[in-house]
ZAMARFI-657250 format. One line per 2 residues: number of its first residue (from 0); their letters; for each residue z, x, y of C-alpha. Coordinates in pm, 1 decimal. Example, Ala and Ser with C-alpha at 12.3 -4.5 7.8 and 13.67 -1.06 7.14 Angstrom:
2
0> as> 780.0 1230.0 -450.0 ~ 714.0 1367.0 -106.0
***
This chain:
542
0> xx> -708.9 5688.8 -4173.7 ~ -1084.3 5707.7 -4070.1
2> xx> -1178.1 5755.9 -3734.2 ~ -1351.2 5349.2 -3758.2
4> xx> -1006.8 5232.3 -3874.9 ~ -849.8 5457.4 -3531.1
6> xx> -1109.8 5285.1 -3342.4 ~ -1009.7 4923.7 -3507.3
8> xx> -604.9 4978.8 -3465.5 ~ -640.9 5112.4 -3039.6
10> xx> -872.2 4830.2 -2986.4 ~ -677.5 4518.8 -3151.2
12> xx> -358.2 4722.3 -2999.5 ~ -571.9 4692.8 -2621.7
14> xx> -633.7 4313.7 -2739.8 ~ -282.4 4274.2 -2788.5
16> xx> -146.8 4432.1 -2464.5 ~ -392.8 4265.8 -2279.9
18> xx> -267.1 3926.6 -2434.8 ~ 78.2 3966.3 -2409.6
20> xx> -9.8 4017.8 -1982.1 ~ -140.5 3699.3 -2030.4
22> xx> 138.0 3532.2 -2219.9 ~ 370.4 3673.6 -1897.2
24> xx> 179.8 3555.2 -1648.5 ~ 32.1 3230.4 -1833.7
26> xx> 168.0 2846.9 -1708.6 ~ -69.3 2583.0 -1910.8
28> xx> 54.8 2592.2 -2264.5 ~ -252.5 2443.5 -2362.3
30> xx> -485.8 2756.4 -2224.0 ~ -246.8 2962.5 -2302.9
32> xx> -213.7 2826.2 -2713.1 ~ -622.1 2858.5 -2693.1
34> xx> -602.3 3220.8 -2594.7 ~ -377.6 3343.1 -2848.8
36> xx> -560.7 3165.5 -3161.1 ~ -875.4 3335.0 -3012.5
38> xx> -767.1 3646.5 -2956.1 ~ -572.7 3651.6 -3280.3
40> xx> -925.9 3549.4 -3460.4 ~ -1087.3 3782.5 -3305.3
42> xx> -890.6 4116.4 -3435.0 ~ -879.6 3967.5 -3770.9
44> xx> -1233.8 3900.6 -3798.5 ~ -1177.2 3544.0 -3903.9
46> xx> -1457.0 3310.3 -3890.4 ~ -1221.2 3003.1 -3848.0
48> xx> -858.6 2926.2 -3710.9 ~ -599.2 2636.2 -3669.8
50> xx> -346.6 2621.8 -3509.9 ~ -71.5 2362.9 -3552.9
52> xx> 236.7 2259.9 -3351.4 ~ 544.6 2075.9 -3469.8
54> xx> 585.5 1735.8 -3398.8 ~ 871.6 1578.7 -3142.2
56> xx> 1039.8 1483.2 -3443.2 ~ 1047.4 1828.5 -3631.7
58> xx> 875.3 1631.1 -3931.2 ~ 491.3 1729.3 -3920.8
60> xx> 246.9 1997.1 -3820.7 ~ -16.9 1876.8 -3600.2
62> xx> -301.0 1985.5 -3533.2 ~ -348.9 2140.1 -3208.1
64> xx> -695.6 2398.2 -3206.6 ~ -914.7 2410.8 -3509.3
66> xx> -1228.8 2635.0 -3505.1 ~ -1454.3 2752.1 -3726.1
68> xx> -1819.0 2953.8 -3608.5 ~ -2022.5 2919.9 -3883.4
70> xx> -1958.5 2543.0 -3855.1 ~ -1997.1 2506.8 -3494.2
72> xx> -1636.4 2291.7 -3477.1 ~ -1438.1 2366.8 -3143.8
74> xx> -1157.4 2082.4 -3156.6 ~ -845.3 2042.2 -2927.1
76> xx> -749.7 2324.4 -2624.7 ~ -871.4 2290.3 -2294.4
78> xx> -1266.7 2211.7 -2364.1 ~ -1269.2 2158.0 -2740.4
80> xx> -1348.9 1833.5 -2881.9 ~ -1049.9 1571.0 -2931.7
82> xx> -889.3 1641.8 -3299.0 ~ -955.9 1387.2 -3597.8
84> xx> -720.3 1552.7 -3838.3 ~ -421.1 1392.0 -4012.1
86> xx> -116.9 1619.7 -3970.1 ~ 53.0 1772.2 -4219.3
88> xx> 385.2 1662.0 -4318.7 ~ 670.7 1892.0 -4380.1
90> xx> 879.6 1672.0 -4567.0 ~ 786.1 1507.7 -4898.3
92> xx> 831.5 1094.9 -4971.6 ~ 1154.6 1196.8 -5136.3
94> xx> 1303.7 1385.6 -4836.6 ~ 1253.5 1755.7 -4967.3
96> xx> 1057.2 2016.0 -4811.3 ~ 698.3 2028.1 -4831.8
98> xx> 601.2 2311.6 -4989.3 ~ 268.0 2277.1 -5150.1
100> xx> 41.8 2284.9 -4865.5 ~ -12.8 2629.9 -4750.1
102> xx> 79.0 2563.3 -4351.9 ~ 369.8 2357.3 -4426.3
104> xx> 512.6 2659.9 -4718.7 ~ 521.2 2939.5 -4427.7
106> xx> 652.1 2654.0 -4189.0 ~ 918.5 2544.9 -4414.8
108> xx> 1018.6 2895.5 -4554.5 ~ 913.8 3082.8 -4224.8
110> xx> 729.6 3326.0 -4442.0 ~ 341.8 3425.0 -4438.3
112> xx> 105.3 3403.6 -4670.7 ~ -179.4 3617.0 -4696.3
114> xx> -422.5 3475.8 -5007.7 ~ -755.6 3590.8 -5058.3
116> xx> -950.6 3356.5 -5271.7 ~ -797.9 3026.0 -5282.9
118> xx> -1027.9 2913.7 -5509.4 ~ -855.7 3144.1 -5785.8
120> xx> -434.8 3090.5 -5620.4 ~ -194.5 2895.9 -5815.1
122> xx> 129.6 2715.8 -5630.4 ~ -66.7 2567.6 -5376.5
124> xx> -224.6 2255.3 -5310.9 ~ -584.3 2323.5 -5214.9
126> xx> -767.6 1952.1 -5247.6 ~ -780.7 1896.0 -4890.0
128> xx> -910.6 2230.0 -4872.1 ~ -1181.9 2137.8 -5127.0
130> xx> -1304.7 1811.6 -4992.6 ~ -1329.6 1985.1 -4689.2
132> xx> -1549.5 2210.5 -4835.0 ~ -1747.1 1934.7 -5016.0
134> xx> -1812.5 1781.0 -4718.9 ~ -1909.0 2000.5 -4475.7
136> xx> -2076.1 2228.3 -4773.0 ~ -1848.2 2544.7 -4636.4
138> xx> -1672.4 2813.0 -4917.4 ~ -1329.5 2867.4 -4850.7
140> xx> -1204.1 3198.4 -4984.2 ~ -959.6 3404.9 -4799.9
142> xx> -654.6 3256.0 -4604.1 ~ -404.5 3402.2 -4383.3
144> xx> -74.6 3190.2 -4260.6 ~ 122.4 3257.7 -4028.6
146> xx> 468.8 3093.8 -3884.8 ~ 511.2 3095.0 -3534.5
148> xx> 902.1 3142.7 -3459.1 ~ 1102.1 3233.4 -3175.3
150> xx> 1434.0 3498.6 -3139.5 ~ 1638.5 3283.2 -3222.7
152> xx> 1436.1 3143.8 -3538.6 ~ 1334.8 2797.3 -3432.5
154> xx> 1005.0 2712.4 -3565.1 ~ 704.5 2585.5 -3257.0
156> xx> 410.0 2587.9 -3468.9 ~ 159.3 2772.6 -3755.5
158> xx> -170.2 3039.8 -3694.5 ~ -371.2 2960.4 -3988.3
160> xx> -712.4 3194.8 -4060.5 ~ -962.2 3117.2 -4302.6
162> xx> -1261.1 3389.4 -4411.0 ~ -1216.2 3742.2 -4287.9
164> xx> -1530.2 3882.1 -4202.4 ~ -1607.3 4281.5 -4287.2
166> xx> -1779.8 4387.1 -3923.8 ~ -2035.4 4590.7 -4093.7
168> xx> -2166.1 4379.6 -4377.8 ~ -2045.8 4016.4 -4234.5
170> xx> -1925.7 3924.1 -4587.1 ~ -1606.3 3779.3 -4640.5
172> xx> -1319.4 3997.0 -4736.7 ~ -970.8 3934.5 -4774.3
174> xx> -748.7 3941.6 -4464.2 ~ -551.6 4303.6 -4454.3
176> xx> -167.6 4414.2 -4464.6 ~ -278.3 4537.4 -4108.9
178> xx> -422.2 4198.9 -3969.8 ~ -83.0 4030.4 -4128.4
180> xx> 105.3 4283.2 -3902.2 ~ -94.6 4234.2 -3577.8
182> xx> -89.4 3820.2 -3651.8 ~ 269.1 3856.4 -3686.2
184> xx> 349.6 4045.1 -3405.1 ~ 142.9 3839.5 -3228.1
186> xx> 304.8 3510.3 -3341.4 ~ 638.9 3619.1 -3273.8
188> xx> 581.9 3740.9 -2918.7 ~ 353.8 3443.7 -2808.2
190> xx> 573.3 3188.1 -2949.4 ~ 868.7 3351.6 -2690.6
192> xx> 631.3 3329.4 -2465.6 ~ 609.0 2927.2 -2560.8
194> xx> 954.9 2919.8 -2541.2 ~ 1016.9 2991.2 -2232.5
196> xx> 760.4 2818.2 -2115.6 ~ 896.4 2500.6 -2259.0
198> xx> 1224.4 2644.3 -2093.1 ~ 1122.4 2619.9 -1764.4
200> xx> 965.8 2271.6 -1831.3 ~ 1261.1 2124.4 -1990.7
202> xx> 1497.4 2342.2 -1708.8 ~ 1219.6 2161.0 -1405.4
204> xx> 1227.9 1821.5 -1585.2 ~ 1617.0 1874.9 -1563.8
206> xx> 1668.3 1919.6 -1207.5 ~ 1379.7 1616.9 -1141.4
208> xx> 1601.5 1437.3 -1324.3 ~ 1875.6 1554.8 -1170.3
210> xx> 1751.9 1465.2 -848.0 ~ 1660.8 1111.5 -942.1
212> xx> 2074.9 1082.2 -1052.6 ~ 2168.9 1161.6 -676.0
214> xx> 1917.6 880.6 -547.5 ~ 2037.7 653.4 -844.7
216> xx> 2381.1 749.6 -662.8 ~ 2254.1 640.3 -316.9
218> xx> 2079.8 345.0 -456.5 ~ 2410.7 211.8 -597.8
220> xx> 2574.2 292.6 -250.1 ~ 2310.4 181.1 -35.9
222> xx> 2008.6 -31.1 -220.7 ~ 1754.7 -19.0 97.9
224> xx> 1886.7 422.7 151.6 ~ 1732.8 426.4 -302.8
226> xx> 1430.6 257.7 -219.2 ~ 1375.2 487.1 126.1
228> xx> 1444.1 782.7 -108.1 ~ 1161.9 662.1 -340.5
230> xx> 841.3 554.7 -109.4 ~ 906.2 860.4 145.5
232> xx> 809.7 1122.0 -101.3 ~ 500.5 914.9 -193.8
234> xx> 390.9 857.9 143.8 ~ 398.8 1224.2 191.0
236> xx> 218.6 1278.5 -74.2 ~ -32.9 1050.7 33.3
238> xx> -35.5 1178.3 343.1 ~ -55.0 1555.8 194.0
240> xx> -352.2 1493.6 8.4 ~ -528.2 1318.3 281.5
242> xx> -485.2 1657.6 471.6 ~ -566.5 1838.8 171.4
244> xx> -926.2 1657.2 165.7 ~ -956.6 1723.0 536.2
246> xx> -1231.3 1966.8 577.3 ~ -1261.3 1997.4 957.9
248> xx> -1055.8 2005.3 1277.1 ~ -714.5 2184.7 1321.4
250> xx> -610.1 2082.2 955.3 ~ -915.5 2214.1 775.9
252> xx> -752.7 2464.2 657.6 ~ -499.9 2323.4 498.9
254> xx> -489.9 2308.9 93.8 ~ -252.1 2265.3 -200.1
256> xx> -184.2 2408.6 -531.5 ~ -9.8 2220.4 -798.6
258> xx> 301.9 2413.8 -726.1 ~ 288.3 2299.7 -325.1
260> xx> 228.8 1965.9 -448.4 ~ 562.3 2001.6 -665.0
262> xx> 802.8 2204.3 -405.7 ~ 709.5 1826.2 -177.0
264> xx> 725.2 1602.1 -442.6 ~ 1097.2 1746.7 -471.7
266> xx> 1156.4 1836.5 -92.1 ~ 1069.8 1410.5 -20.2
268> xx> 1305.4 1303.3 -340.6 ~ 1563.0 1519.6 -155.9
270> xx> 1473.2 1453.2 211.0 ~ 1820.0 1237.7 258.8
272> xx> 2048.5 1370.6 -32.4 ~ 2282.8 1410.5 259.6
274> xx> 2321.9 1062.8 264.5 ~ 2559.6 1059.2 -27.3
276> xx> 2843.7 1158.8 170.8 ~ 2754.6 947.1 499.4
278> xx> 3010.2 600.8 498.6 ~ 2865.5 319.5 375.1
280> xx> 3009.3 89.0 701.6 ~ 2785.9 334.9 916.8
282> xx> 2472.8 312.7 649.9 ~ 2491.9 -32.7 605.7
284> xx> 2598.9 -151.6 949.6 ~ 2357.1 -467.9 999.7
286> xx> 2579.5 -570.3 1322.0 ~ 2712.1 -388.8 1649.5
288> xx> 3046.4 -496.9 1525.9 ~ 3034.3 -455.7 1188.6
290> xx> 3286.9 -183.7 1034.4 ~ 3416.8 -348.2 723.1
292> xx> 3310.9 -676.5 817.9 ~ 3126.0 -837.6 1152.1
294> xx> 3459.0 -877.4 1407.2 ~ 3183.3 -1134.8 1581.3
296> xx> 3412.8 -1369.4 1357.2 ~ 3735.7 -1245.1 1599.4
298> xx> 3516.3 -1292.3 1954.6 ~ 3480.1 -1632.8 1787.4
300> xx> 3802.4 -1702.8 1754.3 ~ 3883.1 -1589.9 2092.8
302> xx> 3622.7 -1829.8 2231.9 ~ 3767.1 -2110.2 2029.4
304> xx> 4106.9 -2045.4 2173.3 ~ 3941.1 -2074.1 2533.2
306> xx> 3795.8 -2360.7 2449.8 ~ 4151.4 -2495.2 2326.1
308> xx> 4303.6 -2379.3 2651.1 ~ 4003.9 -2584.1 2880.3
310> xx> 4042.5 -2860.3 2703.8 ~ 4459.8 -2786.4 2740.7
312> xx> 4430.1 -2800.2 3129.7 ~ 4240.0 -3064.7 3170.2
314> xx> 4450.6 -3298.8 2949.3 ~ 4721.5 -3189.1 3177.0
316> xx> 4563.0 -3242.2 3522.7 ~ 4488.3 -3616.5 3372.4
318> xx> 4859.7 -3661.4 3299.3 ~ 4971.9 -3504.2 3641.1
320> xx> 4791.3 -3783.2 3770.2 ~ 4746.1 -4068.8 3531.7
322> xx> 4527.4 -4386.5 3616.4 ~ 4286.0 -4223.0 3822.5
324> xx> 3958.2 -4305.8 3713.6 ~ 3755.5 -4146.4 3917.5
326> xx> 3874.3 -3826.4 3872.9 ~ 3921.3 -3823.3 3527.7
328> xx> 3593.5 -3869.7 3525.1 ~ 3512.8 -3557.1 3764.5
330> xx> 3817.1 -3386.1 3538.1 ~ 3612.8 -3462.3 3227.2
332> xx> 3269.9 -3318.7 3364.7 ~ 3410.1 -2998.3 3485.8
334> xx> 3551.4 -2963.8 3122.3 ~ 3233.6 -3041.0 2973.9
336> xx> 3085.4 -2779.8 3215.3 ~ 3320.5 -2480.7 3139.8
338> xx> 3287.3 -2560.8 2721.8 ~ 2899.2 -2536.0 2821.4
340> xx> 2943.6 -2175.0 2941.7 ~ 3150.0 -2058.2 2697.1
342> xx> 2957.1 -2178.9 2419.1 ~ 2635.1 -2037.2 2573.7
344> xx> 2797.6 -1700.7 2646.1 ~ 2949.1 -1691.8 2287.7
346> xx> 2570.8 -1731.5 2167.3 ~ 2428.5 -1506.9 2381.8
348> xx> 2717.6 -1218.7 2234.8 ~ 2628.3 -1358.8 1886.3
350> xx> 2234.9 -1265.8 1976.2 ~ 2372.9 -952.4 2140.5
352> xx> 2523.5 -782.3 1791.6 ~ 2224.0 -774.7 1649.9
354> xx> 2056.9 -490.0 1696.9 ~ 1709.2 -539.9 1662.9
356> xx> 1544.0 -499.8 2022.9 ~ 1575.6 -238.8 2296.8
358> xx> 1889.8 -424.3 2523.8 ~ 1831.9 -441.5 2860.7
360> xx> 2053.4 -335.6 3160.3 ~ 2099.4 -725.5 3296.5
362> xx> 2184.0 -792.8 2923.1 ~ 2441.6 -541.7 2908.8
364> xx> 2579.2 -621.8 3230.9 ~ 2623.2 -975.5 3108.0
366> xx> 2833.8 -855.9 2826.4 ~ 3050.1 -651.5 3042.8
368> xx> 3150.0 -1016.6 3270.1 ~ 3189.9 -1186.1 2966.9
370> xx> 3418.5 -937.3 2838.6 ~ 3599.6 -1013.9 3194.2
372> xx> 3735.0 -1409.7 3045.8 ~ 4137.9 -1350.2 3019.2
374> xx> 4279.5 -1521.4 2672.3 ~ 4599.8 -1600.8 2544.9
376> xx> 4638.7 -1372.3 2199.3 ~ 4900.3 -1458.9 1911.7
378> xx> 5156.2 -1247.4 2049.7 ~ 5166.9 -1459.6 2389.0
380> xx> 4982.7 -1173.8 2543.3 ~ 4719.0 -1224.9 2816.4
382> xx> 4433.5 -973.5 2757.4 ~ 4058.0 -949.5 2857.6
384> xx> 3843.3 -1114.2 2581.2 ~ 3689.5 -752.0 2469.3
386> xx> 3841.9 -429.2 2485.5 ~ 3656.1 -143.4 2556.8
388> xx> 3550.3 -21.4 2163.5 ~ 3405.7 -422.3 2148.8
390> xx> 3216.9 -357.0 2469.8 ~ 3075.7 -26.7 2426.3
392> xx> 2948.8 -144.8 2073.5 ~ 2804.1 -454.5 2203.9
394> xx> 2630.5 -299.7 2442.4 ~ 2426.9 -64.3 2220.3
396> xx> 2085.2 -15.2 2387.3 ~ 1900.2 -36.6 2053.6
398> xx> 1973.1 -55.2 1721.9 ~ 2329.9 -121.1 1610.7
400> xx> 2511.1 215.7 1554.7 ~ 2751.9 401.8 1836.5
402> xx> 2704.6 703.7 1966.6 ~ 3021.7 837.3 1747.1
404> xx> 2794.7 654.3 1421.5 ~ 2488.3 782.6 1549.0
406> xx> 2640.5 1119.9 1532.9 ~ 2770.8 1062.3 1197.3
408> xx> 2465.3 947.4 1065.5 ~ 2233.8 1261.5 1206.5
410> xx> 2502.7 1441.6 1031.0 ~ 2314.2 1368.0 714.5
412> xx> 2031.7 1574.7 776.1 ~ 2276.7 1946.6 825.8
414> xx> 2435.2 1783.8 522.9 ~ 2099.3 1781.7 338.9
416> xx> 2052.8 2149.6 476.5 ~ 2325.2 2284.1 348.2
418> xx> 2344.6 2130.1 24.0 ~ 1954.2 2273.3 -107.1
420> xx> 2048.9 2563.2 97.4 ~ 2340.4 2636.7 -168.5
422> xx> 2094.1 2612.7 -465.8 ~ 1951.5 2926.3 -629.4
424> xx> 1600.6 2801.9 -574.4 ~ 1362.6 2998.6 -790.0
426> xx> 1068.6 3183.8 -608.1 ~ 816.7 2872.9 -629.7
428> xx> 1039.6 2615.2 -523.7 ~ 1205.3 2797.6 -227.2
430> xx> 1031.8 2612.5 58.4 ~ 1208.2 2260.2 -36.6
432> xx> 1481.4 2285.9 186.4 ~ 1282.0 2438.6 490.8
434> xx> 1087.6 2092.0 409.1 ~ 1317.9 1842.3 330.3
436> xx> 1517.7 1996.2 589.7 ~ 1298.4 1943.9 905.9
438> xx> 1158.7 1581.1 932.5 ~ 1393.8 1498.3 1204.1
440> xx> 1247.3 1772.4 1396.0 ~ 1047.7 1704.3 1716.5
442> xx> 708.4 1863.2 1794.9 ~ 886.7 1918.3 2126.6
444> xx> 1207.7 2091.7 1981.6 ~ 1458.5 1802.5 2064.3
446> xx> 1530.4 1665.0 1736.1 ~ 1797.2 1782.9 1467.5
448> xx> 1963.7 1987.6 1353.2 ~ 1826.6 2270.6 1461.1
450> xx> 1593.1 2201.1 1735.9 ~ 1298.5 2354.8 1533.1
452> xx> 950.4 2296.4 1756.7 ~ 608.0 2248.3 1604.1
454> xx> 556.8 2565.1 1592.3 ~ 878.7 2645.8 1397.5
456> xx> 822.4 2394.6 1149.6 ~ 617.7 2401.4 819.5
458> xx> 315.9 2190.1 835.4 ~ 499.0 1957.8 529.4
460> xx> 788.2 1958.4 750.9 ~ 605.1 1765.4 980.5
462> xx> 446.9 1523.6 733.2 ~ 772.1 1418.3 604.6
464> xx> 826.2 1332.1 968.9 ~ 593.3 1065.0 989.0
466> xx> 640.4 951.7 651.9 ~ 996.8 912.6 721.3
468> xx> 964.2 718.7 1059.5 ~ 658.3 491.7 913.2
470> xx> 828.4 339.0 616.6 ~ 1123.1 294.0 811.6
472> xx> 954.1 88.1 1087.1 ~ 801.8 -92.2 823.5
474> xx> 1049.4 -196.2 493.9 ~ 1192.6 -503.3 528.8
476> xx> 1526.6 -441.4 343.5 ~ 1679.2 -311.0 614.4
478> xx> 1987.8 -493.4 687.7 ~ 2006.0 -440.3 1084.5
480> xx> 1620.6 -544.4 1122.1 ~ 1356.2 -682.8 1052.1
482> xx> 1052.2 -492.0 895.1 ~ 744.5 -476.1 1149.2
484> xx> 406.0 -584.8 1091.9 ~ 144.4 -304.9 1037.9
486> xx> -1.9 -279.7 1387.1 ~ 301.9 -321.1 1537.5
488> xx> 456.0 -28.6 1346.9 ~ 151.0 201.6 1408.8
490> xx> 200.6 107.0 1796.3 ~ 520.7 261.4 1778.1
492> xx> 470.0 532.5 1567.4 ~ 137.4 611.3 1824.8
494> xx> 429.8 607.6 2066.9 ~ 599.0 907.2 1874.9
496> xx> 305.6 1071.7 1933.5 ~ 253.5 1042.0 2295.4
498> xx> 665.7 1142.2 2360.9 ~ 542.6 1451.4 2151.2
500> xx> 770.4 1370.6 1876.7 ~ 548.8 1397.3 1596.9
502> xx> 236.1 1612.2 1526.3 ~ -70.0 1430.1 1665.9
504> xx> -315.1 1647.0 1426.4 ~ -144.0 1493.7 1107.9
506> xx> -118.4 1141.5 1263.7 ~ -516.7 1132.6 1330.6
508> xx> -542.8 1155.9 942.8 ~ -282.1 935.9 906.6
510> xx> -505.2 664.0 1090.8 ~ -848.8 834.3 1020.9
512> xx> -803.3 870.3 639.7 ~ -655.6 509.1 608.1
514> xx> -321.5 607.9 466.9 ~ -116.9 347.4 647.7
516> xx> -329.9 108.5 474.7 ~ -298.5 250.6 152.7
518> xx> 65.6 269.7 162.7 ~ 41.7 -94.0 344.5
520> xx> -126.0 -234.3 16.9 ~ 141.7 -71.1 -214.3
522> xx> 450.0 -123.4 -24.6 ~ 435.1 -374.5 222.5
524> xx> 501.3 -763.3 226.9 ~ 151.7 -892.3 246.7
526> xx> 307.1 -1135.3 521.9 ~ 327.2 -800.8 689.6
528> xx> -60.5 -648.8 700.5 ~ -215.7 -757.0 990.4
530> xx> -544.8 -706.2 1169.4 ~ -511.4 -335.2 1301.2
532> xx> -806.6 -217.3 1565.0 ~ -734.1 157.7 1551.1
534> xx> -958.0 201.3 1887.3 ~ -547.3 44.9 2056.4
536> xx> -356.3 269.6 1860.9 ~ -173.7 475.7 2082.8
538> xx> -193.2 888.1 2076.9 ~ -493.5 823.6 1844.8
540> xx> -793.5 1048.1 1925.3 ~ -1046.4 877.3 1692.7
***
């Protein structure tokens, strides 16, 4: 071997380590397809080179890169023009392989072929070959095909070179048994390298999907928990890229890559996974005294059976003393009278199980004299007219769980934890549980579970914070409230801010980059979008 051919073999073998660096490190299959047809062209000398992937369906070769220098085409990869060829098919009208176009032979067969004038090959059908000559007034001569095929034999696509060039004279020459061996080696290799990159999509696409089965799970269980699980992680998002854009102030220095964007995307689908095992009584309790159904039904009862025994007495006092007009008549108003109060303290419990506004200490006092009203039960029993588990329910300060439910519910969250904290999360995805894991976190270090501060918590952490709290304050499915209007809700969540629950850095963006409204516009009830004058929001610096 000459010392030009030495100097040809080291520096297509440099090309080749170099590439296969590439291929490890390489994520775009589209750049990463470009730069193996180049660099595959460029140790054969080719002046042109296609390359082809197979279709979804396993039935055609399409085209994916075609170039060609002396022609000045650049079609398909990353800047090329968009492609205008037909693809190839590999399977004839009949249902037989295709074997009489050159690509689709070495597909089919998984064998190269190496010709070098097709002008003067038999076997093959060259007429597309010719009218591409004709038209574009270009000499095809030498071809080189490759198959691209995996370990394991499965076929992802065809190199295809047309016109070695000699590098002294610039003629065309065939293509060598040494260019076929480089080509080959380098098909092989990169299309493992596609492989496993279509691995990890299919393996990422996979758990996604698996994800979207566990909300699917908590949809069925709880409809209002499904749709939480959906517009959280988009609000985040929203809110992520709004801080992303920020270029001054204590957040200017935050930014994203794709693979951030993805390890929140997932952390918000998975934010309340936790949910799943959480009692649907306790996620769907729309009354203080609602465990399988509303008991309000039973205090009803109760005040019927008052109401029985009132109108008992005084039918008896009138017979104790009958033809007394005048006091029947004074019998008859105090009757009246007492059925007054007890039908205006059975509305006021009715009003009281719901749990929709903060209850206040007069209102819970009221509950507890009610509760004081001695009835007669089935068993001939005289009892007060709640017990203590009715009282302590209906006098829930806000909302409509218990502290027992409350604590059941907030369980959720170490249930979350520990569930992504059992995954073998690979290296880029390994911050989803820290993130999913803190948005009931307080800037102050009083929330749950682990009474993380500000400090302690990822910046995303945080976001998922507000997103969380926001589209709660403001969806309307909610079976123990009502959904707030805008302003109202970003009152309350300025409120948060002020208490030091939630970072005030993110929530200036939040207000300053107009994502409430955005998410207002997508989400909300129109009904719902009020005027907002942001210079009133509370904990907002403007």
């Amino acid at each position: 071997m000459t010392d030009l051919a030495h100097a040809e073999v080291a520096d297509r073998l440099e090309k080749l380590t170099e590439l296969s660096v590439e291929l490890g490190a390489g994520h775009d299959i589209t750049v990463l397809l470009e730069r193996i047809l180049l660099a595959a062209k460029s140790m054969t000398h080719a002046d042109g080179g296609t390359l082809y992937r197979v279709s979804a369906d396993g039935q055609q070769l399409c085209f994916t890169i075609s170039i060609n220098d002396s022609l000045g085409m650049y079609q398909g990869g990353e800047n090329g023009k968009a492609i205008d060829l037909p693809p190839i098919p590999l399977v004839t009208e009949s249902g037989g392989k295709n074997l009489s176009a050159v690509a689709a032979f070495a597909a089919n067969t998984r064998t190269s072929v190496s010709i070098d004038d097709v002008y003067k090959a038999d076997g093959f059908n060259f007429s597309g070959m010719r009218k591409f000559d004709a038209q574009y007034r270009y000499h095809s001569e030498s071809f080189l095909t490759v198959p691209m095929q995996d370990h394991e034999g499965e076929l992802l696509g065809v190199m295809q070179f047309i016109n070695a060039k000699d590098p002294a004279t610039g003629r065309t020459r065939p293509f060598t048994a040494t260019d076929l061996r480089f080509v080959e080696a380098l098909a092989s290799q990169a299309a493992i390298a596609i492989n496993n990159r279509n691995l990890i999509a299919r393996l990422e696409d996979l758990f996604e999907s698996f994800v979207k089965m566990i909300n699917i799970g908590l949809d069925e269980k709880s409809p209002h928990t499904g749709r939480h699980c959906e517009q959280v992680p988009v609000l985040t998002m929203m809110l992520a890229e709004a801080a992303h854009r920020t270029d001054s102030g204590p957040l200017a220095a935050f930014a994203m890559t794709e693979n951030d964007r993805r390890q929140l995307w997932l952390a918000g689908l998975l934010h309340d996974c936790g949910k799943i095992t959480t009692p649907v009584h306790v996620v769907e309790k729309a009354t203080k005294l609602e465990t399988i159904c509303d008991r309000i039904h039973l205090v009803d009862t109760r005040f019927e059976v008052l109401k029985r025994d009132a109108q008992l007495r005084a039918l008896n006092k009138r017979l104790a003393v009958p033809g007394d007009p005048l006091r029947d008549v004074e019998i008859e108003r105090e009757l009246e009278s007492e059925l007054a109060r007890l039908d205006d303290d059975r509305a006021f419990l009715r009003r009281a199980n719901f749990g929709n506004e903060g209850m206040s200490p007069e209102d819970q006092q009221r509950v507890r004299d009610i509760a004081l009203h001695r009835w007669t039960g089935p068993d001939g029993r005289e009892r007060n007219l709640l017990d203590d588990e009715e009282i302590a329910n209906l006098t829930i300060r806000a909302g409509t769980l218990n502290p027992q439910e409350r604590d059941i519910i907030n369980n959720h969250i170490a249930v979350t934890i520990r569930m992504l904290e059992s995954l073998p999360w690979p290296k880029h995805l390994r911050d989803v549980p820290a993130y999913a894991g803190g948005h009931h976190e307080r800037m102050d270090g009083k929330g749950y579970p682990r009474g993380l501060r500000g400090d302690q918590m990822p910046v995303q952490a945080r976001m998922m914070a507000i997103a969380d709290i926001f589209e709660a304050l403001t969806a309307k499915d909610r079976p123990y409230k009502k959904g707030k209007n805008l302003s109202e809700s970003l009152e309350i969540l300025g409120g948060f801010v002020l208490r030091n629950h939630i970072d005030p850095d993110l929530f200036d963006v939040f207000i300053r980059e107009k994502v409430y409204l955005d998410y207002a516009r997508r989400f909300m009830d129109p009904a719902q979008i009020d005027e907002v004058d942001e210079s009133r929001i509370p904990g907002y610096k403007s």
